[in-house]
Structures are given as C-alpha cells and as structure tokens.
C-alpha positions in Angstrom: -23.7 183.3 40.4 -22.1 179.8 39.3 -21.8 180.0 35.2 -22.1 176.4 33.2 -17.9 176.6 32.2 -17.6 177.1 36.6 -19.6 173.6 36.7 -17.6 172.1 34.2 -14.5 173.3 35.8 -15.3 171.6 39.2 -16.7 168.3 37.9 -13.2 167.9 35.7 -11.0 168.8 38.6 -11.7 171.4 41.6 -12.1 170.1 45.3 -15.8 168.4 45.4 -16.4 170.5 48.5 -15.8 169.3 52.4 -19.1 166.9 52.2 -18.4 165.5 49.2 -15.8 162.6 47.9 -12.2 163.2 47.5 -11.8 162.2 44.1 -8.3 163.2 41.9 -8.6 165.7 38.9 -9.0 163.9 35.3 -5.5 163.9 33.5 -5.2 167.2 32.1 -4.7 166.1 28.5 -8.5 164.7 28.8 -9.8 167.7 31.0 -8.3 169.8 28.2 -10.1 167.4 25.5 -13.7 167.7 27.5 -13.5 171.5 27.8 -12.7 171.8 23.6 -16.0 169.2 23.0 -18.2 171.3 25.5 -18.9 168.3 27.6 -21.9 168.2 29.9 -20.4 168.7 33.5 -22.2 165.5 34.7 -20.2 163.3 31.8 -17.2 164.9 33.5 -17.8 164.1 37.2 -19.3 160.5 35.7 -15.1 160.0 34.1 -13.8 161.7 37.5 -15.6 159.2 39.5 -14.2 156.3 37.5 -10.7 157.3 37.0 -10.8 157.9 40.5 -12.2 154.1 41.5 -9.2 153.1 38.7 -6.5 154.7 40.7 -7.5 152.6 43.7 -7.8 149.0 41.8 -4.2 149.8 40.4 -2.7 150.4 43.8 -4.3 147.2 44.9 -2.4 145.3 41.9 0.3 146.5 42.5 0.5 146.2 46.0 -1.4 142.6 46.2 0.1 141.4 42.8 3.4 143.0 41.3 4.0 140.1 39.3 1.2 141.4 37.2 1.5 143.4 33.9 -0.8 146.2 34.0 -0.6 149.2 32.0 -0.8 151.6 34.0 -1.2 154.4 31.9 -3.3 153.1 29.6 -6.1 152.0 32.3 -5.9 155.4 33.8 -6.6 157.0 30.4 -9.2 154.4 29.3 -11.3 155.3 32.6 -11.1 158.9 32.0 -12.5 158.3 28.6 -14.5 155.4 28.2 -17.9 157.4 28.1 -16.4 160.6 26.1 -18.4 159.3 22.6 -22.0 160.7 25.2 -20.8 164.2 24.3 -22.1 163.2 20.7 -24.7 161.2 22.7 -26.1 163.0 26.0 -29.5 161.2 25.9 -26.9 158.4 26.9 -25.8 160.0 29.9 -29.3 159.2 31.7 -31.0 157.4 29.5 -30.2 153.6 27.6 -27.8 153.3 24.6 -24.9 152.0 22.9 -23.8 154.7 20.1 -20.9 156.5 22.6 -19.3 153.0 22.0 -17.9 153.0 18.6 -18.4 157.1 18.5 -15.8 157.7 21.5 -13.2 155.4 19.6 -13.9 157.5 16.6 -14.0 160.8 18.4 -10.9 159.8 20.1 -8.3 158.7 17.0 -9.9 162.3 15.2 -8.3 163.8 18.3 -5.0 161.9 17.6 -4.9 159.7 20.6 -3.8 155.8 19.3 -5.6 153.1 18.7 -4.4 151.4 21.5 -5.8 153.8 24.1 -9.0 155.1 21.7 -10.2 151.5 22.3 -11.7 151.5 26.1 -14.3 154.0 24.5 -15.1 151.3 22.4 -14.4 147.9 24.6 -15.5 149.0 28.3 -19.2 147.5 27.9 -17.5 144.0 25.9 -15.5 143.0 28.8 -16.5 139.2 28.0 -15.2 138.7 24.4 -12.1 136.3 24.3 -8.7 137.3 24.8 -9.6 140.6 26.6 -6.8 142.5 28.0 -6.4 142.6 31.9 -5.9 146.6 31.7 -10.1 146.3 29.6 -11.4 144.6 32.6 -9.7 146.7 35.4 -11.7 149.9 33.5 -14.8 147.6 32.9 -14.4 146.8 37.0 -13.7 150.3 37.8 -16.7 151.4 35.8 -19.1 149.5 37.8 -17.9 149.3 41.0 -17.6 152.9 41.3 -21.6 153.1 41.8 -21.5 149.9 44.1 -22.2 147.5 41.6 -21.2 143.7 41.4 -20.8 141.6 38.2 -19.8 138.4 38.8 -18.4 137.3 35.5 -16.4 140.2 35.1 -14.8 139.8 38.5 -14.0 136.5 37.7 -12.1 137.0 35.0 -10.3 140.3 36.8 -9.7 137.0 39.7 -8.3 134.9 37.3 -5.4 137.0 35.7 -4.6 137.7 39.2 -4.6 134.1 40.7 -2.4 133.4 37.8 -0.3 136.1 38.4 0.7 135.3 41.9 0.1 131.3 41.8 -2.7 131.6 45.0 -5.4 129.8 44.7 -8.5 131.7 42.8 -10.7 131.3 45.9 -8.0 133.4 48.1 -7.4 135.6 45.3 -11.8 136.0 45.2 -11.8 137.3 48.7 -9.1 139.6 48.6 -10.4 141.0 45.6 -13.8 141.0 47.3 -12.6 142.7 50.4 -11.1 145.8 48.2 -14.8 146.5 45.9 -16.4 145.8 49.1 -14.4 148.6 50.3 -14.8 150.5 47.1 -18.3 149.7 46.8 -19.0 151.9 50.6 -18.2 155.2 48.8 -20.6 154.4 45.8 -23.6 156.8 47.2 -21.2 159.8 47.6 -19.8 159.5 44.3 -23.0 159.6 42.8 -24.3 162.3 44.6 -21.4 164.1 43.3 -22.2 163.0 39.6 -25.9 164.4 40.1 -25.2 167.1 41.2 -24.1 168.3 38.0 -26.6 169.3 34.1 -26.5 166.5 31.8 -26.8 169.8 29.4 -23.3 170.7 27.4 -21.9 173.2 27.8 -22.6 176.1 25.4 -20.7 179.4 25.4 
C-alpha cells in the first residue's frame, strides 16, 4: 500500500512512471525544505512541473541568445518555489487566492534562503510592475506555459529583453520564442495529469 510520505516522495523527485512526463527532480535543497514543511504532494508535482518547463526556457536562452544575462540559478530556484507559501495556504492549491505571495517570501528568509532568491515567492504573479528582472519573467513564463497557457503581455516583455539582447528584430525574436512555448505548450495535458494525480492534503506523519 502507497503511504502519503511514498506520494510525496515521487511527486518531489522519483520517475513519473513510463506514461507519464519525464520531468527532472526539484533541487534537493528545496525537496529537503518541502518534506520538513509537510507539503501536500500535489504542491510538489505543481513546483516539479514548473522547474522542469524552467529548465527548458533556459536552454533556449542560452542556446538562441547567449548575449543574455540570465541567472541561471536563481530562475531555477524561483520556479521550484514560487508557490511554497500554499503549504501555509492549501485552499490555494485548487482554489483562488493571493496569501502564498508575501507568505512564501516570508516562509522562505525564516528558512535562511536570501532576499534575492525568497522574492519569486513573492513576484511570480507581478510580472508587469516596472523594471522587472528578465530571470521574474522567465519563472512568471515558465509558470504558465507549463499548463499550456499564453499571456501575451508577459511574453512580450520575455521578447523584448531578448530582441535587445541579440539586436533581431522583436517580430523574429516573437516567433522563435513562439515556436519554443508552442512546443512547450504540447506537453501541458501530461503535466497536469501528473500534478492531479496527487492529495492537495499535507502530509501528516
């Protein structure tokens, strides 16, 4: 018989099974950070999914457009977190709400993580707000795209940094962008019949 700790275990890192998407494990500095907070399994699979879809946009970047500064790092970890404050806040996980915002950055400086990487718990919804850091919107882009969805503002910021970048026009640097969350975008029902198929109950010992 599968226990709940089993469930978390898989959605944080174990094979998804031969139907399911290949997605990588979470860091383990985060999968160690969920299994300390009792995290529900399907918040886990939900950071997998997008840390996963953030892997991707970084190779693109850095394949399509190595004159631009991305921190690495930083956008991994800010994908594997964004939505950790919805262990204080499961209604969240299925339901409407902004609280895991400003609770994750919280949650995540009581950990002892910085400010500068606490923040995506905070910023990944406020993507529009002036001045916003390229490595914000790749984890705002990666956090939609990874169930298929398109927001055009968003992606034309994410387009903008890029044609700047590499000195191409914005409309060629629109449809090569296009052409990789198009591409992204085809996995979206696998990834979340992964995420379902995990409790949006914690995990209680």
């Amino acid at each position: 018989m599968t226990t709940t700790p089993d469930l978390l275990s898989r959605a944080l890192g174990e094979p998804a099974g031969t139907s399911g998407p290949v997605l990588r494990p979470l860091p383990a500095q985060v999968a160690d950070l969920l299994r300390a907070l009792q995290a529900p399994p399907r918040l886990a699979a939900h950071l997998r999914a997008v840390h996963d879809v953030a892997h991707r946009l970084l190779d693109w970047t850095g394949r399509h457009c190595p004159g631009l500064a991305v921190d690495r790092d930083a956008v991994l970890f800010g994908a594997a977190t964004h939505d950790i404050g919805k262990t204080l806040y499961p209604a969240e996980l299925s339901g409407p709400g902004s609280a895991h915002e400003e609770a994750g950055r919280a949650l995540l400086l009581s950990h002892g993580f910085s400010r500068d990487l606490a923040r995506f718990a905070a910023t990944h919804a406020s993507w529009a707000a002036p001045g916003t850091p390229v490595e914000d919107l790749l984890v705002s882009t990666a956090d939609k795209i990874w169930k298929g969805k398109r927001v055009p503002e968003l992606e034309d910021l994410l387009v903008a940094r890029v044609a700047e970048a590499t000195g191409r026009e914005r409309w060629a640097e629109f449809m090569a962008l296009d052409e990789l969350l198009t591409a992204i975008a085809a996995g979206a029902d696998e990834r979340l019949a992964f995420q379902s198929s995990f409790p949006v109950r914690p995990v209680r010992r």
